[in-house]
N, CA, C and O atoms as a GROMACS GRO file, in nm:
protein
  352
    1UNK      N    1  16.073   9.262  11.923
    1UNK     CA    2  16.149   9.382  11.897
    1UNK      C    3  16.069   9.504  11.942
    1UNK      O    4  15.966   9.539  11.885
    2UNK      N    5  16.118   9.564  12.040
    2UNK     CA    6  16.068   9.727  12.077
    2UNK      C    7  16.060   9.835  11.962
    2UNK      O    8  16.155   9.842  11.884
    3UNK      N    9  15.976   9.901  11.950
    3UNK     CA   10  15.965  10.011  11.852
    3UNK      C   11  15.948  10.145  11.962
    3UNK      O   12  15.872  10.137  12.058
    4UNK      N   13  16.015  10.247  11.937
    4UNK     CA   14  16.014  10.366  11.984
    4UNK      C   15  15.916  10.457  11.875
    4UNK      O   16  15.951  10.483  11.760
    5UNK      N   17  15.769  10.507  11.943
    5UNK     CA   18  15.709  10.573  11.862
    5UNK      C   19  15.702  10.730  11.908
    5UNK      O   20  15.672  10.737  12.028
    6UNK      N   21  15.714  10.803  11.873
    6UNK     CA   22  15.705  10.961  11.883
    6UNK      C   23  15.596  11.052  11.830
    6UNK      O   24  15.625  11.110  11.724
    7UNK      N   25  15.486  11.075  11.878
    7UNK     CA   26  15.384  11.163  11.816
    7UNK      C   27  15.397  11.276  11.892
    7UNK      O   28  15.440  11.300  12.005
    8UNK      N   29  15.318  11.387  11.737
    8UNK     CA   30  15.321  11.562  11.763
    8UNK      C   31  15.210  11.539  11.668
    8UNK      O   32  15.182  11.446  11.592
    9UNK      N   33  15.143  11.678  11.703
    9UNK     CA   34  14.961  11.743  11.672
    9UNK      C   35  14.997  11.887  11.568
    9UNK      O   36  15.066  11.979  11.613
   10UNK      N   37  14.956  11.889  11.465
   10UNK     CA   38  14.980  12.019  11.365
   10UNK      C   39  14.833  12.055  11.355
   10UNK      O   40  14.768  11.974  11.290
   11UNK      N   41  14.760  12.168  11.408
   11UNK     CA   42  14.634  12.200  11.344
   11UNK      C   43  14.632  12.340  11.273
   11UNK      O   44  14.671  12.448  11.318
   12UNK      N   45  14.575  12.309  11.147
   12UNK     CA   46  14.544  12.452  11.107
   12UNK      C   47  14.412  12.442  11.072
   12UNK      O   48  14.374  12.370  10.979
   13UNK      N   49  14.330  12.519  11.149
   13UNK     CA   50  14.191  12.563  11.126
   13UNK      C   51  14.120  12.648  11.038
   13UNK      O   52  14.162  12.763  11.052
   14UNK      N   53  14.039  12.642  10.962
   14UNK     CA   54  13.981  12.756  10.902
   14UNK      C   55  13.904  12.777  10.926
   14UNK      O   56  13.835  12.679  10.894
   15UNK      N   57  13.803  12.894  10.999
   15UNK     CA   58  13.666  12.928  11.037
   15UNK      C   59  13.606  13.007  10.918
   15UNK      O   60  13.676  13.100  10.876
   16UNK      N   61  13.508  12.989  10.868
   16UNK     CA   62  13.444  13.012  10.771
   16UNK      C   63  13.335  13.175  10.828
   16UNK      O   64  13.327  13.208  10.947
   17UNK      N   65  13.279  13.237  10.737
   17UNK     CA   66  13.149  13.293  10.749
   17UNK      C   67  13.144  13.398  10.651
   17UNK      O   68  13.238  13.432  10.578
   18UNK      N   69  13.049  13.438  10.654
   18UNK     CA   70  13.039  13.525  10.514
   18UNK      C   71  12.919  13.687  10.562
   18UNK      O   72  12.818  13.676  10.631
   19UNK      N   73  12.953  13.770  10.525
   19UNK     CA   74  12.814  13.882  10.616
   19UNK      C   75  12.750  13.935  10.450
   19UNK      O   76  12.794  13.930  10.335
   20UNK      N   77  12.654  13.975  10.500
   20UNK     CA   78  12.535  14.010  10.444
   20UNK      C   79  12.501  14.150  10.493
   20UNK      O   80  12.536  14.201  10.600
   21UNK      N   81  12.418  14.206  10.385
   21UNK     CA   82  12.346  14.345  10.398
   21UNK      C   83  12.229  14.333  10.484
   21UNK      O   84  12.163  14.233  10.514
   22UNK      N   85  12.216  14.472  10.524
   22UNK     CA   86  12.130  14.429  10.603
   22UNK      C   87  11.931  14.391  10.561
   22UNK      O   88  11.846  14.351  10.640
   23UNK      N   89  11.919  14.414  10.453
   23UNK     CA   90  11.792  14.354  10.375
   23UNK      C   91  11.794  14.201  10.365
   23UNK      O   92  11.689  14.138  10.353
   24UNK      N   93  11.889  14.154  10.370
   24UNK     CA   94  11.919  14.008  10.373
   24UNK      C   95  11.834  13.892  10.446
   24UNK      O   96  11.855  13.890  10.567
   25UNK      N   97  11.773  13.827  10.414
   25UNK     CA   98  11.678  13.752  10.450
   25UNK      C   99  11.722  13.613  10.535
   25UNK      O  100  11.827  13.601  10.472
   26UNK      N  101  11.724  13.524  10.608
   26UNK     CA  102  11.824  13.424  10.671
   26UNK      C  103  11.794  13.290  10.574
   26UNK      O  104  11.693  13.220  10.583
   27UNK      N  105  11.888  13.273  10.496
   27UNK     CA  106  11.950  13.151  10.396
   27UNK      C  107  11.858  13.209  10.264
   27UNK      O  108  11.802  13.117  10.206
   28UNK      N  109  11.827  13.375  10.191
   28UNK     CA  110  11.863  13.405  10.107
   28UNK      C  111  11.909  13.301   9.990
   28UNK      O  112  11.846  13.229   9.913
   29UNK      N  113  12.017  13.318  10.008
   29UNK     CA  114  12.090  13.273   9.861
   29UNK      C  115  12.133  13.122   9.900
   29UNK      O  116  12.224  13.083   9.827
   30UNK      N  117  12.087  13.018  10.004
   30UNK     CA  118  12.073  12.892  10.031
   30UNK      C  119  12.222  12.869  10.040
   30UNK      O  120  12.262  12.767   9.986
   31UNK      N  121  12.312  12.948  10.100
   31UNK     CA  122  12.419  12.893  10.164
   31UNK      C  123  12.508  12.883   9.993
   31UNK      O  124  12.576  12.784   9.966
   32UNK      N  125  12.497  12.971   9.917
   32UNK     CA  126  12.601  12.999   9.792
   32UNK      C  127  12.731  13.007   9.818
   32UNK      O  128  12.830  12.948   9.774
   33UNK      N  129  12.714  13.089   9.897
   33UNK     CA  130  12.901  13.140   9.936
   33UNK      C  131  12.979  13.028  10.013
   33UNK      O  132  13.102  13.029  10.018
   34UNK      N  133  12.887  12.908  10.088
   34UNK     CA  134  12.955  12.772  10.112
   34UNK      C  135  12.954  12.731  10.012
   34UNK      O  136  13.066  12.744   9.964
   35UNK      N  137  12.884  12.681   9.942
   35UNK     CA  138  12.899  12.608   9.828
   35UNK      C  139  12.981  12.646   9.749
   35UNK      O  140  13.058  12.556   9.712
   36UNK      N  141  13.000  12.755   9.700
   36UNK     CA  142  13.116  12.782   9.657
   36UNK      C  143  13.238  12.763   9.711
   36UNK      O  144  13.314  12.689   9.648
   37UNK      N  145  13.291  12.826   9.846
   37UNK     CA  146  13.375  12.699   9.914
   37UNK      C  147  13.395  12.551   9.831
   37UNK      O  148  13.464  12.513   9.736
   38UNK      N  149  13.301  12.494   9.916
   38UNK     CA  150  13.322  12.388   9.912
   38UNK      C  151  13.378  12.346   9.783
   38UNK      O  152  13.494  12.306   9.790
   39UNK      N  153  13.313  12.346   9.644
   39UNK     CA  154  13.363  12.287   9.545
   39UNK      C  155  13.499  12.381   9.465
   39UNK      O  156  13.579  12.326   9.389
   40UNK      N  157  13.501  12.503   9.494
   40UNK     CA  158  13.602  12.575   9.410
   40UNK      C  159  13.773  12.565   9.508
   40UNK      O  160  13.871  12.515   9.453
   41UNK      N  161  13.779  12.615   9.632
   41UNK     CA  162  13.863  12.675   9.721
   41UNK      C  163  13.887  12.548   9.769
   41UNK      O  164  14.009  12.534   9.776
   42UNK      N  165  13.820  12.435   9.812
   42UNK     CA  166  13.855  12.346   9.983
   42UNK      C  167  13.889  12.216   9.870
   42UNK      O  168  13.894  12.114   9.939
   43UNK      N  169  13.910  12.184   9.741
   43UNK     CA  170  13.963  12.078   9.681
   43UNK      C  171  14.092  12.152   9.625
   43UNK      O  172  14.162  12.059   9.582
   44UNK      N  173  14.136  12.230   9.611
   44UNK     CA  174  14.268  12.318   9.587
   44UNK      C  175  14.343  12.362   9.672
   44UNK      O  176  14.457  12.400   9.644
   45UNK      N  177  14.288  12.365   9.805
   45UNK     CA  178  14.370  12.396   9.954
   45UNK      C  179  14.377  12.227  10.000
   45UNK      O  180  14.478  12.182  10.055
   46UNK      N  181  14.295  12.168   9.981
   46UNK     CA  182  14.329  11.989  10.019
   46UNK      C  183  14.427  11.951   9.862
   46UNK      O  184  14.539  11.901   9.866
   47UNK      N  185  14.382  11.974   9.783
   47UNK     CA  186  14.570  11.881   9.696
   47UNK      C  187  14.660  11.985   9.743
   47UNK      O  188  14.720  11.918   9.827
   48UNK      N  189  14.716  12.110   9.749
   48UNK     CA  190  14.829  12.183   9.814
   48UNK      C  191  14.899  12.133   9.943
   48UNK      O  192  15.018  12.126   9.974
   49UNK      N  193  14.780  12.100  10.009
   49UNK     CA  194  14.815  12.051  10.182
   49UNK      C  195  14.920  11.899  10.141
   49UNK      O  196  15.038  11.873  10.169
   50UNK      N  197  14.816  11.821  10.066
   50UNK     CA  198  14.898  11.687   9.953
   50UNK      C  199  14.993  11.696   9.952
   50UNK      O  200  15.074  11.652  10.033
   51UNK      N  201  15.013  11.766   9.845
   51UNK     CA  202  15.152  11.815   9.746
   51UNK      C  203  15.269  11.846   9.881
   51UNK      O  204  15.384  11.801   9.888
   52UNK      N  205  15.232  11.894   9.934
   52UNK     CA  206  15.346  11.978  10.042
   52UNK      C  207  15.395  11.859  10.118
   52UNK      O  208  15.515  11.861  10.148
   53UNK      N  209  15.314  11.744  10.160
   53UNK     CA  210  15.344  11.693  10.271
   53UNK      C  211  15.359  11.624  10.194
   53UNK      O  212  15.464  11.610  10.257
   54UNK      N  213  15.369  11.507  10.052
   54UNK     CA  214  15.406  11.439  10.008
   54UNK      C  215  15.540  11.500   9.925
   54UNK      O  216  15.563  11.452   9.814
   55UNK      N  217  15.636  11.616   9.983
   55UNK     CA  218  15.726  11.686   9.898
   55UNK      C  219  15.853  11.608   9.890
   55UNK      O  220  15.929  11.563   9.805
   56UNK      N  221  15.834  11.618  10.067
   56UNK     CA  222  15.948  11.521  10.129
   56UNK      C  223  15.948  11.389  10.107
   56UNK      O  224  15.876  11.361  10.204
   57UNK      N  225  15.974  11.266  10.049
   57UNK     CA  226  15.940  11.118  10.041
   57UNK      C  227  15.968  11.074  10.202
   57UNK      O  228  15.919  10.962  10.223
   58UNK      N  229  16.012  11.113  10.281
   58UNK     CA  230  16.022  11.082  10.390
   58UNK      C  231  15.951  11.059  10.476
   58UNK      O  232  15.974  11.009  10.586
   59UNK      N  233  15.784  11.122  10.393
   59UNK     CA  234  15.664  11.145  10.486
   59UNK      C  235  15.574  11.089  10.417
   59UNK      O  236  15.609  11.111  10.301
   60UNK      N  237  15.464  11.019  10.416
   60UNK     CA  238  15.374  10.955  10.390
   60UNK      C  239  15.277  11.035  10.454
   60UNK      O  240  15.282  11.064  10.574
   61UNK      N  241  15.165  11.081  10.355
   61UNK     CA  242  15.031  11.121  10.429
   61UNK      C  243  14.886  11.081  10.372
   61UNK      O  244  14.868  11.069  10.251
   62UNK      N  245  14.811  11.067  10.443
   62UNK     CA  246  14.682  10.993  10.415
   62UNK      C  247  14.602  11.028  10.441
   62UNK      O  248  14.625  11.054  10.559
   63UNK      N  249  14.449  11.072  10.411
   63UNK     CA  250  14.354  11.086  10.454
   63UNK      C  251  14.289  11.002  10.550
   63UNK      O  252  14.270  10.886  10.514
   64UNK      N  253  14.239  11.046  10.702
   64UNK     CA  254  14.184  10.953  10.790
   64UNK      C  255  14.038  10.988  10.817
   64UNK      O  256  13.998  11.098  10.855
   65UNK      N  257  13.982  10.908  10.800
   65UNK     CA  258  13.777  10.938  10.832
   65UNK      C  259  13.798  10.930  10.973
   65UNK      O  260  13.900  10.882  11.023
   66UNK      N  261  13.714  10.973  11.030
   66UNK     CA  262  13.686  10.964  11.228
   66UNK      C  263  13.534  10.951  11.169
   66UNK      O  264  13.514  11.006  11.277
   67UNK      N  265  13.481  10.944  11.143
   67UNK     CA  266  13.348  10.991  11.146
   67UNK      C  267  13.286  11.098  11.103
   67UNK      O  268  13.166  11.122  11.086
   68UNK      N  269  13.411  11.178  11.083
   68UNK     CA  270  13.292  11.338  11.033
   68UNK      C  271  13.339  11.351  10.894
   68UNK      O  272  13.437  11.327  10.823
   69UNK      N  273  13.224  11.400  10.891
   69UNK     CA  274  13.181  11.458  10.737
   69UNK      C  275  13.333  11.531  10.666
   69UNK      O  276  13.416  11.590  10.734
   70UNK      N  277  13.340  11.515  10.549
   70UNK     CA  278  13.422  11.570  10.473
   70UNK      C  279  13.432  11.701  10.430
   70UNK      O  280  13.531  11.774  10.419
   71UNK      N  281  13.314  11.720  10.406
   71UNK     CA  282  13.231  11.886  10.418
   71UNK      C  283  13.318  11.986  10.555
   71UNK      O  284  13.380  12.090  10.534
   72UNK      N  285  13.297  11.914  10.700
   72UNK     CA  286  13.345  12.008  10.776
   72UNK      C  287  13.468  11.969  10.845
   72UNK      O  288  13.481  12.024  10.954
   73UNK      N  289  13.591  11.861  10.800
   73UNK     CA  290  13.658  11.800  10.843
   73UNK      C  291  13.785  11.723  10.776
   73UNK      O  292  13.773  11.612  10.723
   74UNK      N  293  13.893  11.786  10.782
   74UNK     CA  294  13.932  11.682  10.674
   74UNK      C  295  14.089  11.646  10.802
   74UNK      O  296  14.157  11.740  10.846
   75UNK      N  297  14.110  11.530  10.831
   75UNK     CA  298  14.228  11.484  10.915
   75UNK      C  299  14.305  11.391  10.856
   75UNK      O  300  14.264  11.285  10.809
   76UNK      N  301  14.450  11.442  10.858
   76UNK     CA  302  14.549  11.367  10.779
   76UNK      C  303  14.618  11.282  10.861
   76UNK      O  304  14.628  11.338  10.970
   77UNK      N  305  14.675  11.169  10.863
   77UNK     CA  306  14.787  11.111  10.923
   77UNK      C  307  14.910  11.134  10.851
   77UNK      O  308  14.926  11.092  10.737
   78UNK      N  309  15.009  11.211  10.922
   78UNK     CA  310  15.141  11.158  10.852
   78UNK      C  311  15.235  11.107  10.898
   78UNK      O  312  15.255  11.137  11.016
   79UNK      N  313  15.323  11.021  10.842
   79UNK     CA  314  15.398  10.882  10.917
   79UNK      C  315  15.530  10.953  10.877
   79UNK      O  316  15.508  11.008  10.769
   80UNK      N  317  15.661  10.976  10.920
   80UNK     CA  318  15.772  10.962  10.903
   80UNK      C  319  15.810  10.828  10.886
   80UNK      O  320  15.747  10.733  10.931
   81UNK      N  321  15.928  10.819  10.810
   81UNK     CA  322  15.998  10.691  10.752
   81UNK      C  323  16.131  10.717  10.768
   81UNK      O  324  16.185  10.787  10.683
   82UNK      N  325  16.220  10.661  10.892
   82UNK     CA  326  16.322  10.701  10.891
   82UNK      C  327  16.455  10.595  10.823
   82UNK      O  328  16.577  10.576  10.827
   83UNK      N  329  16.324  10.546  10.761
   83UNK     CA  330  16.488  10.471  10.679
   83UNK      C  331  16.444  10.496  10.531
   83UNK      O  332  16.437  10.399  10.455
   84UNK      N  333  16.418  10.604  10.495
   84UNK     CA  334  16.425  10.723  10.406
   84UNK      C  335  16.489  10.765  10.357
   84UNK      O  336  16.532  10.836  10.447
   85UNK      N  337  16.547  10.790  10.273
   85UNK     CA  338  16.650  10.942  10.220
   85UNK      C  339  16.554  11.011  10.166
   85UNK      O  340  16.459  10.965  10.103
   86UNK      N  341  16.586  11.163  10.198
   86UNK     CA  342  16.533  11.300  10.168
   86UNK      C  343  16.575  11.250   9.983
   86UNK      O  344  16.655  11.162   9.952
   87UNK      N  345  16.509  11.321   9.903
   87UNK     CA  346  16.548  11.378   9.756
   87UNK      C  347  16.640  11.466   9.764
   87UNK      O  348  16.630  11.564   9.837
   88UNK      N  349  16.726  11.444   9.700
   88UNK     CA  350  16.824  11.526   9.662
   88UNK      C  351  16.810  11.622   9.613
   88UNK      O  352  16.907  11.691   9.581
   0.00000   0.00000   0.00000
């Protein structure tokens, strides 16, 4: 049996950085304002991204590793299911 598959690419990027005064010493405050990132902001923007794409039951989405770090990378697969019904 032939399967007809159809792929499309969604990226949304976030570039990070943070500025400093100019007395500021280089890694100062040991990279705080990532770290903060990381544990407050980037686990509340990753379940939202979740939530959204698991809204529709029609869509299945998953977290996929490539190799990079979680820290600077996070890539989802999502599968359409077309023998689905939307929620009413």
């Amino acid at each position: 049996m032939s399967v007809h598959r159809e792929e499309e690419r969604f990226v949304i990027r976030i570039e990070l950085s943070a500025e400093f005064g100019a007395g500021y010493e280089e890694d100062d405050d040991g990279y705080a304002w990532l770290e903060a990132w990381r544990l407050n902001v980037q686990p509340r923007l990753v379940r939202a991204v979740f939530e959204q794409l698991r809204a529709d039951n029609r869509f299945d989405a998953i977290a996929v590793s490539r190799g990079k770090s979680q820290d600077e990378e996070l890539e989802i697969a999502v599968r359409f299911d077309s023998h689905r019904r939307a929620r009413a």
